[in-house]
MARTI-149976 format. One record per residue: residue number from 1; residue in three letters; chain; x, y, z of N, C-alpha, C in turn. Coordinates in steps of 0.02 Angstrom, whole numbers, plus 50000, padded with zeros to 5 digits. Example, Ala and Ser with C-alpha at 12.3 -4.5 7.8 and 13.67 -1.06 7.14 Angstrom:
! residues 2
NODE   num   residuo   cadena    n_px    n_py    n_pz   ca_px   ca_py   ca_pz    c_px    c_py    c_pz
NODE     1       ALA        A   50660   49716   50390   50615   49775   50390   50660   49835   50390
NODE     2       SER        A   50642   49888   50354   50684   49947   50357   50645   50002   50394
***
This chain:
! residues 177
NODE   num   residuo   cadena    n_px    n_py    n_pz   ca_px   ca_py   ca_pz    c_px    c_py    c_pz
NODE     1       UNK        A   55571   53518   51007   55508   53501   50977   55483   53437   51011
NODE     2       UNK        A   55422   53457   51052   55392   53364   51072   55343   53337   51013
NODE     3       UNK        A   55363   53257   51030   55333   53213   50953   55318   53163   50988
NODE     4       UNK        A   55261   53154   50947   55213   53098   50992   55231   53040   50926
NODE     5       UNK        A   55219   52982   50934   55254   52908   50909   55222   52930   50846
NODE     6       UNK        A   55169   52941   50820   55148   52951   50753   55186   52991   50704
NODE     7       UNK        A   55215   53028   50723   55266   53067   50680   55331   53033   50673
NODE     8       UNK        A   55357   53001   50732   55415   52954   50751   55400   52889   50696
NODE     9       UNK        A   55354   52869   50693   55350   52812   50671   55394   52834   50581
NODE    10       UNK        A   55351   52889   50545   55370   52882   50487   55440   52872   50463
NODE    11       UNK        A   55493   52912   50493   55567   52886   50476   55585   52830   50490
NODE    12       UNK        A   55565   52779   50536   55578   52737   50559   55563   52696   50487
NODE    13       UNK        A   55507   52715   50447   55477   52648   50414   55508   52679   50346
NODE    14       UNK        A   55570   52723   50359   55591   52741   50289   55541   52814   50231
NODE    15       UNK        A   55517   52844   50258   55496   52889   50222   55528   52966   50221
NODE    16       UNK        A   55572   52972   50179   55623   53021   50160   55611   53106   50193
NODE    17       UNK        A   55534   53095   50168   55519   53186   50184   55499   53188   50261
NODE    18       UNK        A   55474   53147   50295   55484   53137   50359   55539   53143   50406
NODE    19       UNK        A   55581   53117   50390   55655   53094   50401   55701   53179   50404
NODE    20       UNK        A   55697   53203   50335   55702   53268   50334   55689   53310   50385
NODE    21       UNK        A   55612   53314   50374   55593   53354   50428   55598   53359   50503
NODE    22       UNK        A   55604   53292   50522   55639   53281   50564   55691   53296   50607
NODE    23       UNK        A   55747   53275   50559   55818   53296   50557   55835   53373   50547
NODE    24       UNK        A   55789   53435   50527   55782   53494   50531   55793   53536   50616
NODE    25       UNK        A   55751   53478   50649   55758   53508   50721   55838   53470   50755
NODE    26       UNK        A   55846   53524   50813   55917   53487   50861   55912   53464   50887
NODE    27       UNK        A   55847   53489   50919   55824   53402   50965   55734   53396   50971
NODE    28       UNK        A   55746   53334   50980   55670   53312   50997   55653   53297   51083
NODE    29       UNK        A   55602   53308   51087   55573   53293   51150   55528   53239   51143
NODE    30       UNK        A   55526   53156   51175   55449   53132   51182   55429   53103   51243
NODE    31       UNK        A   55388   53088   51241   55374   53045   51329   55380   52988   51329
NODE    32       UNK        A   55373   52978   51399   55378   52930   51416   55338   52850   51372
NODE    33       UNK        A   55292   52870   51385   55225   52837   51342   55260   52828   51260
NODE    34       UNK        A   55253   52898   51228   55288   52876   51173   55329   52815   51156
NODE    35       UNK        A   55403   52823   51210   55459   52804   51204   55428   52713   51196
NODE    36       UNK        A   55379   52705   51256   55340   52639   51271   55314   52623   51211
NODE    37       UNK        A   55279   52675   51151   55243   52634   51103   55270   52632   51070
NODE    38       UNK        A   55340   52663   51037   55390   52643   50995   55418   52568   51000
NODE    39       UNK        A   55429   52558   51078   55443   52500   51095   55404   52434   51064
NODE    40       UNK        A   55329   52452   51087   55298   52397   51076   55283   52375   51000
NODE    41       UNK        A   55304   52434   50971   55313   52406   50879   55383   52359   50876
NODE    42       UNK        A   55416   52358   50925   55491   52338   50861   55467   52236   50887
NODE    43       UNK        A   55490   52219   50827   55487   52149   50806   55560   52111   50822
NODE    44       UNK        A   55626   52151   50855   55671   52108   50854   55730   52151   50856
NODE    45       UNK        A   55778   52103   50908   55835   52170   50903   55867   52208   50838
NODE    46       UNK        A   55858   52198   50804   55877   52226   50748   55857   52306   50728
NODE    47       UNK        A   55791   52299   50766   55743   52347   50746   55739   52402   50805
NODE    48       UNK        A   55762   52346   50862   55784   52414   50932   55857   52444   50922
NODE    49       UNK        A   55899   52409   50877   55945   52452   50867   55936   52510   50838
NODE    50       UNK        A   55899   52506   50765   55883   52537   50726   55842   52619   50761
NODE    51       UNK        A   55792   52598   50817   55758   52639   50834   55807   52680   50905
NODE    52       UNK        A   55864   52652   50929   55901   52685   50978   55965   52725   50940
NODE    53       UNK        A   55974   52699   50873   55993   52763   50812   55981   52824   50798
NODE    54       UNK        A   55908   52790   50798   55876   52858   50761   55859   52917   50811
NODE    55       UNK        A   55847   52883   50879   55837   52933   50924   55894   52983   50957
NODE    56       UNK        A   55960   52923   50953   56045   52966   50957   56051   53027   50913
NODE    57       UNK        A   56027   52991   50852   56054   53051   50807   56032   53112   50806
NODE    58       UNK        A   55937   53128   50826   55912   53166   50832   55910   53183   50908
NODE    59       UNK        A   55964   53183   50947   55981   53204   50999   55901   53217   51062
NODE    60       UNK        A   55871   53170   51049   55798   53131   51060   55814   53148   51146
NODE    61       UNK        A   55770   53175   51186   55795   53178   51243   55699   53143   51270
NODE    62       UNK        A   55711   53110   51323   55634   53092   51346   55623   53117   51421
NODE    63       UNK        A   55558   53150   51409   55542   53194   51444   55481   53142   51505
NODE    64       UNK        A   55529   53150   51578   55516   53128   51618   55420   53130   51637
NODE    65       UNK        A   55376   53102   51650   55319   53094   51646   55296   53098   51718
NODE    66       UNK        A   55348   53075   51775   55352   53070   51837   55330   53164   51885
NODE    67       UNK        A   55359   53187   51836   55390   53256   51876   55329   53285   51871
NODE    68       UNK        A   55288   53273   51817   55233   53321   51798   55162   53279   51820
NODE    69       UNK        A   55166   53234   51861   55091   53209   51892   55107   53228   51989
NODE    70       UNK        A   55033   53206   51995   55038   53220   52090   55074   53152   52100
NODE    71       UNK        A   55040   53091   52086   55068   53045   52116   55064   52985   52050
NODE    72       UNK        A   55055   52916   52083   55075   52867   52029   55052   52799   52062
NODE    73       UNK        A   54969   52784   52032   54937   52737   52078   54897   52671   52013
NODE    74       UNK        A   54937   52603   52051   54928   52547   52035   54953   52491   52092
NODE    75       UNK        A   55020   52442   52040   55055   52408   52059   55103   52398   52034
NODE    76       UNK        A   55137   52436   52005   55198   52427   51962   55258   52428   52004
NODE    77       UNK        A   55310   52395   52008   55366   52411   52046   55391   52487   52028
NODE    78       UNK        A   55374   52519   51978   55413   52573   51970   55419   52627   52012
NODE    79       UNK        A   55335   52624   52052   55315   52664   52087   55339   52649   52147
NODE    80       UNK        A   55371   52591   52182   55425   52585   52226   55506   52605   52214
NODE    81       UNK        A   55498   52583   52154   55589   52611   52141   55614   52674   52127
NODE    82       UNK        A   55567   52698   52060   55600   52765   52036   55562   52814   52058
NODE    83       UNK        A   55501   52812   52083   55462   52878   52081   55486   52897   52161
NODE    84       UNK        A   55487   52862   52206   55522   52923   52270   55579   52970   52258
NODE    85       UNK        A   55616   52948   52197   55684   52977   52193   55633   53056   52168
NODE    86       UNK        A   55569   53045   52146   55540   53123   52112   55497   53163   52163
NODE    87       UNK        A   55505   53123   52228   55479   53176   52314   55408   53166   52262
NODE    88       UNK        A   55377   53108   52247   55302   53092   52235   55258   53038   52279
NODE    89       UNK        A   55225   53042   52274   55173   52989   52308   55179   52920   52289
NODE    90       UNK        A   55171   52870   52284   55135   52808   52256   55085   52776   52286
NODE    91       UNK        A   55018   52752   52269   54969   52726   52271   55004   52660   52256
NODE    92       UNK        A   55004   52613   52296   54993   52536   52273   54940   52512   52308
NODE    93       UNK        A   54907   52467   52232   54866   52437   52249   54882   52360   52248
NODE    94       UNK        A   54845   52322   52298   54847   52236   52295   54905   52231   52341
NODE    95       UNK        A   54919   52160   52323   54985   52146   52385   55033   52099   52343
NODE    96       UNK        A   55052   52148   52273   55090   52111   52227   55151   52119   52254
NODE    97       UNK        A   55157   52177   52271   55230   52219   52287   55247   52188   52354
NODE    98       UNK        A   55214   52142   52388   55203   52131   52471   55283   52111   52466
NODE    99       UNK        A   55327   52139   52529   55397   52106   52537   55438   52147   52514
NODE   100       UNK        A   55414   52193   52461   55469   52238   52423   55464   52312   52475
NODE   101       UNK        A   55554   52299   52460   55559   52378   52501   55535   52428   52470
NODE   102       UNK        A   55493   52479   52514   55456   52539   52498   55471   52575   52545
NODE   103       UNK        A   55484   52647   52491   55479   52719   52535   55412   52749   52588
NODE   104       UNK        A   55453   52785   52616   55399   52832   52647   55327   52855   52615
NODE   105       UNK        A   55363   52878   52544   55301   52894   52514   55267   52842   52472
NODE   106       UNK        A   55258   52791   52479   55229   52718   52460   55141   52718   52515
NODE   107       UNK        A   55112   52731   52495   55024   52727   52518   55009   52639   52487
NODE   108       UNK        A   55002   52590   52538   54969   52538   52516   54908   52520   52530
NODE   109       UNK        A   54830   52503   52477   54794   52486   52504   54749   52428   52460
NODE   110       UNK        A   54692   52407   52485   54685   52353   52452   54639   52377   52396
NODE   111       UNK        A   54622   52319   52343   54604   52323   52292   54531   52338   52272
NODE   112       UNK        A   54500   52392   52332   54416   52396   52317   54433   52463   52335
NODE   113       UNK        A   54348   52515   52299   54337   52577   52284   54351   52617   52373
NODE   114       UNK        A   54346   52583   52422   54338   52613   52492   54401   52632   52502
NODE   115       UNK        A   54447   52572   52494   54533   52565   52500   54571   52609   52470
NODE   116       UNK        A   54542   52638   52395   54586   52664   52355   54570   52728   52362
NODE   117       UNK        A   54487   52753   52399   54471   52825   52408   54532   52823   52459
NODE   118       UNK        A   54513   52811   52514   54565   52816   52563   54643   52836   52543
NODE   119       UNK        A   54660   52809   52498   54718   52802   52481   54741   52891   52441
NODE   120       UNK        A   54701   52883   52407   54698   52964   52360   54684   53026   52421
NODE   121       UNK        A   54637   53009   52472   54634   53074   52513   54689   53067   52537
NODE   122       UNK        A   54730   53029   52565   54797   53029   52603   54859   53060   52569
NODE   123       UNK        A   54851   53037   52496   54899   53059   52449   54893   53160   52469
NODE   124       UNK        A   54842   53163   52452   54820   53220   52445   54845   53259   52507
NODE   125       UNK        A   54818   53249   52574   54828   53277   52596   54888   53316   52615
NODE   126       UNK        A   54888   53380   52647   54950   53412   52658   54977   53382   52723
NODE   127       UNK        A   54998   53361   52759   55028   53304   52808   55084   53263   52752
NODE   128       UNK        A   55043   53222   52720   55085   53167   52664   55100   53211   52608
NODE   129       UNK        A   55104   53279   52589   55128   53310   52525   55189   53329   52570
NODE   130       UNK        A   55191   53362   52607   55219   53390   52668   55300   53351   52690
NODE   131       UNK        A   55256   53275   52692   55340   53236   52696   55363   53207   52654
NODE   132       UNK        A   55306   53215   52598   55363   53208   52526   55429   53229   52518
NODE   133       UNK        A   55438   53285   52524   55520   53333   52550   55577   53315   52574
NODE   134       UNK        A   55551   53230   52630   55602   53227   52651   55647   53144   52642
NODE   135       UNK        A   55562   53099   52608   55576   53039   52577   55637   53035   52541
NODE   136       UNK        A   55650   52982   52575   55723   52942   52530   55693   52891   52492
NODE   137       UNK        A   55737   52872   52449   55735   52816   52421   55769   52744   52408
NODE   138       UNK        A   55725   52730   52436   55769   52653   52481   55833   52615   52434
NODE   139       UNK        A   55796   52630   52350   55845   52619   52303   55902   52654   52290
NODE   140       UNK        A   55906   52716   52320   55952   52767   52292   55925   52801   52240
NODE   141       UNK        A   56000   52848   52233   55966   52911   52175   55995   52907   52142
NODE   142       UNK        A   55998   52869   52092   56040   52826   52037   56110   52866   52045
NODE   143       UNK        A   56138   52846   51983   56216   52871   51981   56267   52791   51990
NODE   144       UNK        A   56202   52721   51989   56235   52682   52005   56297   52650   51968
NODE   145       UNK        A   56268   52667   51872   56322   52633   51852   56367   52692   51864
NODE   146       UNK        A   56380   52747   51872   56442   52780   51858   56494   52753   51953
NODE   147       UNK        A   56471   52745   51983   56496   52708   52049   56518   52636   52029
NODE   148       UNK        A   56482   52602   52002   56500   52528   51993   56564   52556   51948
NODE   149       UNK        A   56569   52587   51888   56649   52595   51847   56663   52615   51905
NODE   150       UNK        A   56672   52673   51928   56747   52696   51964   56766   52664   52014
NODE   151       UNK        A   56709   52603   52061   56731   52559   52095   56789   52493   52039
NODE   152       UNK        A   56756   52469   52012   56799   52428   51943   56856   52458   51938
NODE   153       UNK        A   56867   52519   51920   56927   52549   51884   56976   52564   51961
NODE   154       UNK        A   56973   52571   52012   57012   52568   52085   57014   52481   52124
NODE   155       UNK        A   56979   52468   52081   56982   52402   52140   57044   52341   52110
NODE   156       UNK        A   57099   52323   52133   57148   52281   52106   57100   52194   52117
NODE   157       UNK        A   57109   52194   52042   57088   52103   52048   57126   52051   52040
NODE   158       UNK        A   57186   52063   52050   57231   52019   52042   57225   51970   52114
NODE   159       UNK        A   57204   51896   52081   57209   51857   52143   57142   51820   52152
NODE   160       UNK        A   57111   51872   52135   57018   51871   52152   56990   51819   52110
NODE   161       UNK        A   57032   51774   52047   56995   51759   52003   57010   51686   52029
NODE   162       UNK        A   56959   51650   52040   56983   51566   52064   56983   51514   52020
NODE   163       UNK        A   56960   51520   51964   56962   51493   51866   57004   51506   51841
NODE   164       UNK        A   57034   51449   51811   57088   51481   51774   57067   51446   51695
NODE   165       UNK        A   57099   51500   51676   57081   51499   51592   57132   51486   51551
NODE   166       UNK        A   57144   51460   51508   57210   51420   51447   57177   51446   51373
NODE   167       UNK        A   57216   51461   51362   57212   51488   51274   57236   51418   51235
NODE   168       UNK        A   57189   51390   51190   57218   51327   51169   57215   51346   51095
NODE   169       UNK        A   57272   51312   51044   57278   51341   50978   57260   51277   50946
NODE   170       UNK        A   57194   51267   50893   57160   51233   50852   57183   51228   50801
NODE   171       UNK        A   57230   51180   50770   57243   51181   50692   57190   51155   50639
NODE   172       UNK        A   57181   51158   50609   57140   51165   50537   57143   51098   50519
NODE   173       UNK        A   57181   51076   50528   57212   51010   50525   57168   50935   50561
NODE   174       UNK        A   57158   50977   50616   57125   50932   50661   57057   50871   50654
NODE   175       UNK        A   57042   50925   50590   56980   50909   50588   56893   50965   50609
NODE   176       UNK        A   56930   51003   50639   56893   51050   50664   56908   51120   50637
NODE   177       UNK        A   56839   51146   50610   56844   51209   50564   56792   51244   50584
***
């Protein structure tokens, strides 16, 4: 079942028959966006726990937003990092990103209506759809934390540590409680 934040919201704020109904389905679907305006309600970790609960329990899966557009045009780093891993386009605009590594499929142009037509026919065209196919992504294709453990869990650290640390025992006594 996909649920847009307005339905999400009501269990969150405690309303029983909501909650229910809810909890009726096995899983939920929401987007991306959603997931973002849930976010921008919570007031405090307390309340992002609360809301990364509720979404566990209802086996909440979020439905990638990337996969289902042509491309992805602003300035957001995201559109350098995660969206090549989806063989998509990015439009950046301005020269916020200037210095940051970018893919193949990274279109940069400047910040007026001439720059950014330009930018969209290029996207478009079949030439640049064409080598979408074969873009890497300079970041990788995640999987990073499961590499960082099994590097951790093979790598001997004995030796490696140049601090040394003392366990000191505080009596009650001391003065200090």
């Amino acid at each position: 079942m996909l649920v847009d934040t307005d339905v999400l919201i009501w269990p969150l704020r405690g309303f029983r028959q909501a909650t229910e109904k809810l909890d009726s389905y096995s899983t939920l679907i929401i987007s991306a966006v959603t997931y973002m305006e849930l976010l921008q309600r919570l007031r405090n970790k307390a309340e992002m726990k609360a809301l990364q609960q509720s979404l566990e329990m209802r086996h909440t899966q979020r439905m990638p937003l990337t996969a289902q557009v042509d491309g992805v045009v602003g300035n957001s780093s995201s559109g350098l990092t995660e969206v090549p891993s989806f063989k998509k386009g990015t439009i950046n605009i301005g020269d916020r990103q200037r210095g940051s590594l970018q893919a193949e499929s990274v279109i940069n142009c400047q910040p007026n209506r001439k720059s950014i037509a330009a930018a969209l026919e290029q996207l478009y065209s079949t030439d640049f759809q064409t080598s979408l196919h074969q873009v890497i992504n300079p970041y990788g294709e995640g999987g990073a934390s499961e590499k960082i453990v099994n590097l951790l869990k093979h790598t001997a650290i004995a030796g490696i540590v140049k601090k040394t640390f003392y366990d000191l025992s505080i009596n009650s006594h001391d003065g200090l409680k």
